[in-house]
N, C-alpha and C positions, 0 to 999 in steps of 0.2 A: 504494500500500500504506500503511496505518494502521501508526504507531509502534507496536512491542512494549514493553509495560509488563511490572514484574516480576511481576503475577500472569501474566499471561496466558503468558509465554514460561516461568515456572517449570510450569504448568499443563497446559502444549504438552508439554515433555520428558519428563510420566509417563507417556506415552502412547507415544512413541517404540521401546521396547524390541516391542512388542507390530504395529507397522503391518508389514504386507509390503511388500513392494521397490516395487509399482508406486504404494501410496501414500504412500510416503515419496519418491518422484521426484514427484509431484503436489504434495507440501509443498514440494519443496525447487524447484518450477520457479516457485512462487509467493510465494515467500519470495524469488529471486534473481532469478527473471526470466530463468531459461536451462537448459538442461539440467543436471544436474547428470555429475558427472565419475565415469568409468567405472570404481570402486573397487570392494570387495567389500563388501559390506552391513552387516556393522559397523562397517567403518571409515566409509561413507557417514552410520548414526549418529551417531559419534561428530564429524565434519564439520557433519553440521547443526544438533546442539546449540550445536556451535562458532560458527557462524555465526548462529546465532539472539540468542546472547549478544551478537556484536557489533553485531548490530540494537539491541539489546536497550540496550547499555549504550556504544557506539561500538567504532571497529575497533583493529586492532595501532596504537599512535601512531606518528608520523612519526618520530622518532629510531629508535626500534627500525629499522624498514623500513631506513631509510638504514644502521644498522647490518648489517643483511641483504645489503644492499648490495654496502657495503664487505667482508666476509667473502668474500662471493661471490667479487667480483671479485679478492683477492688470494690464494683457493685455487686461480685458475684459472692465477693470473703464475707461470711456472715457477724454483722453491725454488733460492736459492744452495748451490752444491755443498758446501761445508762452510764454517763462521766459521772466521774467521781470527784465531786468538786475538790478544791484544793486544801480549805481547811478541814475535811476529814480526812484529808492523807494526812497531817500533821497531826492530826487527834488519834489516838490509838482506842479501839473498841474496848468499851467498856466504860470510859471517860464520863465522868458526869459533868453537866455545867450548870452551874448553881446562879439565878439572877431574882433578885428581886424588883417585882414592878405593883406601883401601887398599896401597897402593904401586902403583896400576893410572891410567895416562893414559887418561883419559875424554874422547874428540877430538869435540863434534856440528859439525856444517855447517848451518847455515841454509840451506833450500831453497824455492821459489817455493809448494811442496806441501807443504813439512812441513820434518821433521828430519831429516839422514842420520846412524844412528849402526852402525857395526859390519856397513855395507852393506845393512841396514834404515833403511825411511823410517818414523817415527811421528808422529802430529798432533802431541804435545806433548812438551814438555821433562819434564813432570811422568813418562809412559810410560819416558821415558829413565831417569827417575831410580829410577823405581821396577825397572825390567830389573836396571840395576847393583846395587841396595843391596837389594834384596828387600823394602824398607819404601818404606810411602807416604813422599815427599814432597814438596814446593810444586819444581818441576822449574826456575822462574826460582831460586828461595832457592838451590837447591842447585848454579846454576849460577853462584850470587854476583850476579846482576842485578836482584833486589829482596833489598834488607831487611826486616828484621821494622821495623818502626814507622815 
């Protein structure tokens, strides 16, 4: 097959919209060299513009592809169950955090899963905090374990 220049493949696509099915399978088995793939007819156009261009002008580059790749393969590696924020990797299970709010002893447990507070588990300190105070806030500050600055 002879290299596709820009007249000629801009030339080829006006014509496209207009071919029936069996001679746009005659383009597209001479253009690739093989059947082409069992899609429904416009999408098969819109395919072989696709593929015309990349005669035309070269294909998807190698980084991209290998990008493809790598996507692929880590939608298929099965998803960790939930992050594990960072002040309970610093908190060792078992931990208790002690706060008083209100005149009220606010008791949480550090758990392998989460937080135990008031015989509810919650992901986070922050959830706890906000249960108690009915207002947002930072669930380590409020347990004294970060400072502001």
């Amino acid at each position: 097959m002879q290299p596709i220049t820009d007249d000629v493949w801009q030339k080829d696509i006006t014509v496209i919209p207009a071919l029936s099915k069996t001679e746009l399978h005659a383009r597209w088995e001479r253009l690739e060299g093989s059947k082409p793939p069992n899609i429904p007819i416009d999408l098969l156009r819109l395919l072989y513009v696709q593929r015309v261009r990349e005669h035309a002008y070269g294909g998807i580059p190698g980084w991209v592809l290998a990008e493809f790749d790598r996507v692929l393969v880590e939608s298929r590696q099965p998803r960790e169950k939930k992050r594990v924020d960072s002040v309970r990797r610093s908190l060792s299970v078992g931990t208790r955090l002690v706060r008083e709010w209100n005149g009220k002893t606010i008791s949480v447990e550090v758990r392998e899963e989460g937080y135990l507070y008031a015989d509810r588990l919650y992901g986070s300190l922050s959830e706890i905090a906000r249960a108690v105070t009915g207002a947002h806030w930072s669930g380590p500050r409020f347990f004294g374990i970060k400072r502001r600055g």
